[in-house]
C-alpha positions as CSV (number, residue, x, y, z in Angstrom):
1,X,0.0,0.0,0.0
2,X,1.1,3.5,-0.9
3,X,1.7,6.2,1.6
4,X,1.2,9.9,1.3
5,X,4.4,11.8,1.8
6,X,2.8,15.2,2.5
7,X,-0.6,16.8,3.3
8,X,-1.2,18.5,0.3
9,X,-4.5,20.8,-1.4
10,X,-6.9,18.9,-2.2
11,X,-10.4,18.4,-4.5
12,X,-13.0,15.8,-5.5
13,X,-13.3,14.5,-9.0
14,X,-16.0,12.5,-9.8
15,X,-15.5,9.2,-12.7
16,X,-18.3,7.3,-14.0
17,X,-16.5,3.6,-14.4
18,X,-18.2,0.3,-16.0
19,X,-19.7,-2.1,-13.3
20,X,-17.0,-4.6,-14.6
21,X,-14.6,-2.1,-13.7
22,X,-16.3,-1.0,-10.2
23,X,-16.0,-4.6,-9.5
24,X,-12.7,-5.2,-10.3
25,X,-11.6,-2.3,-8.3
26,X,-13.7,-3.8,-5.1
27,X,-11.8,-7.2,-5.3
28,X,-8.3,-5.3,-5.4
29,X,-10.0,-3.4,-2.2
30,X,-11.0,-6.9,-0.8
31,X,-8.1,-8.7,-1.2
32,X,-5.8,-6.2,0.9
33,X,-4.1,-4.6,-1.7
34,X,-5.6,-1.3,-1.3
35,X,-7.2,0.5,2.0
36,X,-10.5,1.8,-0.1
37,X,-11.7,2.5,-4.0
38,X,-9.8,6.2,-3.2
39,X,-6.5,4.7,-2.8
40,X,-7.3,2.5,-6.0
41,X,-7.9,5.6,-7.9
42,X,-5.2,7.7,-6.9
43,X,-2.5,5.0,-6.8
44,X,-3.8,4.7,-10.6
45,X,-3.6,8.3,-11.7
46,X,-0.2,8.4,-10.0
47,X,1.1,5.6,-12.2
48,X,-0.6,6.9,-15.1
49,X,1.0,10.8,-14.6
50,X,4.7,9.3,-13.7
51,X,4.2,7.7,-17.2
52,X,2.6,9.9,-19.0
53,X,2.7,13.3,-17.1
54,X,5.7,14.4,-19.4
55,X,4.0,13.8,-22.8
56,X,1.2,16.1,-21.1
57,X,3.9,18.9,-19.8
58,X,5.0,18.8,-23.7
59,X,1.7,19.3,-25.0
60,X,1.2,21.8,-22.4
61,X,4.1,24.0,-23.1
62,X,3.9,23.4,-27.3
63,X,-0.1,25.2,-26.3
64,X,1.7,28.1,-24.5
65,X,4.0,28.3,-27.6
66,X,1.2,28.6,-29.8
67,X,-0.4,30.5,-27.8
68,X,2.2,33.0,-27.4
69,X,2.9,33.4,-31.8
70,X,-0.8,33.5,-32.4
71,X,-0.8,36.5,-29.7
72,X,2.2,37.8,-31.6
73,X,0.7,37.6,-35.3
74,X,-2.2,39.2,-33.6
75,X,-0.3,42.3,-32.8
76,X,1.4,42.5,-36.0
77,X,-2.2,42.8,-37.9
78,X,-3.8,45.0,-35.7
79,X,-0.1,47.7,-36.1
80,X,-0.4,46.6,-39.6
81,X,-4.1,47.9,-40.0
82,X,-2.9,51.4,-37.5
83,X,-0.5,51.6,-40.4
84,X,-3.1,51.0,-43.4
85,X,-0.9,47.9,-44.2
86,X,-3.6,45.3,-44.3
């Protein structure tokens, strides 16, 4: 069983799960492995983000970068039309 380093902020999330899945999570629960269905889920997302977490902090930052020309080009057009350049 995990354990939680630090208290940190927290907030509810709810997830809508197939029975078979509901069920499967119960018998991990049963068994011992896992203190409740909480601890399931958030031993799950942690796997999942130490996996995965860095292909989403890509995709996050290549957003901001986006972000940040289409705010650019978005300048340019409006000096461009101050100008009568457009």
């Amino acid at each position: 069983m995990a354990t939680k380093n630090a208290k940190q902020p927290t907030d509810r999330i709810t997830v809508r799960l197939p029975k078979a899945q509901i069920e499967q999570v119960s018998a991990l629960v049963n068994a011992g492995m896992y203190r409740n269905t909480t601890d399931v889920v958030y031993n799950a997302i942690k796997s999942l983000l130490m996996t995965k977490g860095g292909e989403a902090k890509q995709t996050i930052e290549a957003q901001k970068g986006l972000l940040e020309i289409q705010e650019a080009l978005a300048k340019i057009e409006q000096t461009k039309r101050k100008l009568g350049l457009s």
